[in-house]
C-alpha positions as MATLAB code, in Angstrom:
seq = 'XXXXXXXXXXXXXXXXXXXXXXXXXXXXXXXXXXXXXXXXXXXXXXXXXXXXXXXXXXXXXXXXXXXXXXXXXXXXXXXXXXXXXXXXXXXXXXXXXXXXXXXXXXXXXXXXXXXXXXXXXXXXXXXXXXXXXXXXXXXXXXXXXXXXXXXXXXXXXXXXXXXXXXXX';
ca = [
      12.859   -0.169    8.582;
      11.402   -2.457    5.831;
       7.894   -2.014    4.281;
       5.522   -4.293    3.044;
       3.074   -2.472    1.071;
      -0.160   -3.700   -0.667;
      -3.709   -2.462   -1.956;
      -6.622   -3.898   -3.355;
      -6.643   -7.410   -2.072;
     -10.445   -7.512   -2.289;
     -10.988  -10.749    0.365;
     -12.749  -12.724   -0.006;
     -14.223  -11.508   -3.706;
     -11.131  -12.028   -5.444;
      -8.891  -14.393   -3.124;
     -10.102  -16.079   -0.071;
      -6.926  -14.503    1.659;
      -3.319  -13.331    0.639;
      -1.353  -15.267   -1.460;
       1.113  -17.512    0.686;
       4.451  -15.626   -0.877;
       3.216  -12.698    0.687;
       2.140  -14.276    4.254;
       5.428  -15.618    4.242;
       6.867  -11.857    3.699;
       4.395  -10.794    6.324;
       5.783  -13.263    8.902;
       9.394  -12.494    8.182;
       9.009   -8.735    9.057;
      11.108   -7.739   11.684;
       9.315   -5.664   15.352;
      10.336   -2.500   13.519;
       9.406   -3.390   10.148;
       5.138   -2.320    9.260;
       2.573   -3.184    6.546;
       1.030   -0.722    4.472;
      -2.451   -0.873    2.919;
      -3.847    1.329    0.513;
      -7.257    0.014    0.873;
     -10.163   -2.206   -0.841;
      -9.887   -4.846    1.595;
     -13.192   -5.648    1.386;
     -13.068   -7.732    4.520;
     -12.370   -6.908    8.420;
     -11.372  -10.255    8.643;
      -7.701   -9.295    6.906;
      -7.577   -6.466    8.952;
      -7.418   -8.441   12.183;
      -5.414  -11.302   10.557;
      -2.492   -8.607    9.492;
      -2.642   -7.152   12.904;
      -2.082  -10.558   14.522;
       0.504  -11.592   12.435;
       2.570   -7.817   11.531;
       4.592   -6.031   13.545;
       2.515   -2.683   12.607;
      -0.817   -1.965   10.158;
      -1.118    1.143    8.387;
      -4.061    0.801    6.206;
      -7.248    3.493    4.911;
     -10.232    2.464    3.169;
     -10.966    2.117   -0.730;
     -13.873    3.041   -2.166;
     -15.339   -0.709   -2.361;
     -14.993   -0.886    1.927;
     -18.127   -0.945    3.679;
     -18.650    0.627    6.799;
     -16.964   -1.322    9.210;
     -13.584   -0.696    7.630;
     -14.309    2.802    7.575;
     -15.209    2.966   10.913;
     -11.819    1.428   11.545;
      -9.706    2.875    9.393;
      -9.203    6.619    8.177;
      -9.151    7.862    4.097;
      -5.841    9.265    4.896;
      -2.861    7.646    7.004;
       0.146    9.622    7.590;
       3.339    8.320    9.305;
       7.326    8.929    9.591;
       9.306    5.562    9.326;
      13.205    5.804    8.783;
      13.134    9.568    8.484;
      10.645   10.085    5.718;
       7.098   11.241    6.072;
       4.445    8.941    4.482;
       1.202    9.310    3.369;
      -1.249    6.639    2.344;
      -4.282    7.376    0.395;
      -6.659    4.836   -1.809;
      -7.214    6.946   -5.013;
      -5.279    9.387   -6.724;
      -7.624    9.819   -9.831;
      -6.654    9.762  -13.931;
      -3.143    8.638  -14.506;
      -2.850   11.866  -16.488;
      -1.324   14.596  -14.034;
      -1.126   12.342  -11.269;
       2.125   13.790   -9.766;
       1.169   17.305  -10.142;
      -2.492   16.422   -7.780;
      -0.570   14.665   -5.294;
       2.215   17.100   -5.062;
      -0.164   19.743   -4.389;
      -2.645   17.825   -2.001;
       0.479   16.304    0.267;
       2.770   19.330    0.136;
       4.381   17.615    3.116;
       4.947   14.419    2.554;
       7.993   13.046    1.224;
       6.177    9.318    0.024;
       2.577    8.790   -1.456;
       1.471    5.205   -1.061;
      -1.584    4.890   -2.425;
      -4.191    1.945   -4.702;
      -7.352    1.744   -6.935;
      -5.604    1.291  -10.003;
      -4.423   -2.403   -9.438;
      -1.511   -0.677  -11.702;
       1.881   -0.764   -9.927;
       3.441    2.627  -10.452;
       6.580    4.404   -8.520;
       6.950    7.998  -10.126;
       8.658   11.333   -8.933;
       6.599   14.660   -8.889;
       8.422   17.738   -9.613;
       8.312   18.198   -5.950;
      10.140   15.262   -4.792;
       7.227   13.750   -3.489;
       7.457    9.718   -4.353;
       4.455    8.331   -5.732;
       4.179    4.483   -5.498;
       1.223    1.979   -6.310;
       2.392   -1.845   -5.075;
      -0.800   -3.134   -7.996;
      -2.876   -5.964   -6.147;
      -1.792   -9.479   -4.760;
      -4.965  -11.036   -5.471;
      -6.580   -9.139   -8.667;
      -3.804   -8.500  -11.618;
      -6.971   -6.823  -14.374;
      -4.745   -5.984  -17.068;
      -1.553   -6.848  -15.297;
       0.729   -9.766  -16.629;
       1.138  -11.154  -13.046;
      -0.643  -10.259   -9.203;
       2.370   -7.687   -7.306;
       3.186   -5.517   -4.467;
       5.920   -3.986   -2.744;
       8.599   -3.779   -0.258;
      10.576   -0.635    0.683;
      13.478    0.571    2.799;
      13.274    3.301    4.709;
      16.349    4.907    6.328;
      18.188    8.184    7.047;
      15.723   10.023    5.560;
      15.780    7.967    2.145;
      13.558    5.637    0.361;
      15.877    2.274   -0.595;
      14.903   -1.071   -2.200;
      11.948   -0.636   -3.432;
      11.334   -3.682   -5.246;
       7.924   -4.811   -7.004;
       7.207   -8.633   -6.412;
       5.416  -10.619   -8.865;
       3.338  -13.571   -8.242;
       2.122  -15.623  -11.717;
      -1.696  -15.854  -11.765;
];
């Protein structure tokens, strides 16, 4: 099962919509394959449009969605895909002790997808418990280039996980 996993795309503030490289990654997902978003959409609008146009949606809300996304979407999504149990949150907090929080608020997860930061990060707490942050397609801050992520997940393991750049 492949993932596609992005955060903070803040449409239509900082894009009008996704950049077309990762459409085109969108559309080439197979019926098994899902989307993750770790939330600050900012618009329902992308919501819809990734639910037309992806297999699957797993998304929350960020902390800069108003209330129709939260209506719509939960703060926490947790799923299995390919044997490992996900979890998708929007903020983790401070950098500093990051693995250690998350560890000990999703004992029983295997993956933590989660976003605020617009700082790609894929980190291992003590635990085993996979942290990853796919950055933002649309809004780099102090990022060389706009990224997110795609994933493998299969007998129980997490494989491929490559971060894609896009030049601003």
């Amino acid at each position: 099962m492949r993932l596609l996993i992005m955060s903070d795309t803040h449409v239509p503030v900082r894009a009008e919509t996704l950049p077309d490289r990762l459409w085109e990654a969108v559309d080439q997902l197979g019926a098994d394959d899902l989307v993750v978003h770790a939330g600050d959409w900012m618009d329902p609008g992308l919501l819809d449009a990734l639910l037309e146009r992806a297999p699957r949606v797993v998304g929350v809300w960020g902390n800069n969605d108003g209330p129709e996304l939260r209506e719509r979407l939960p703060e926490v999504a947790r799923f299995i895909a390919g044997g490992l149990r996900f979890a998708v949150t929007h903020e983790t907090g401070a950098a500093q002790g990051r693995e250690r929080r998350a560890a000990t608020r999703f004992p029983d997860e295997d993956v933590l997808v989660f976003g605020h930061s617009h700082i790609p990060w894929d980190s291992v707490a003590s635990t085993g418990l996979r942290l990853l942050n796919p950055g933002s397609p649309t809004d780099r801050r102090r990022m060389p280039t706009h990224t997110w992520l795609t994933a493998t997940a299969q007998d129980g393991e997490l494989r491929w996980v490559d971060l894609h750049h896009l030049e601003p």
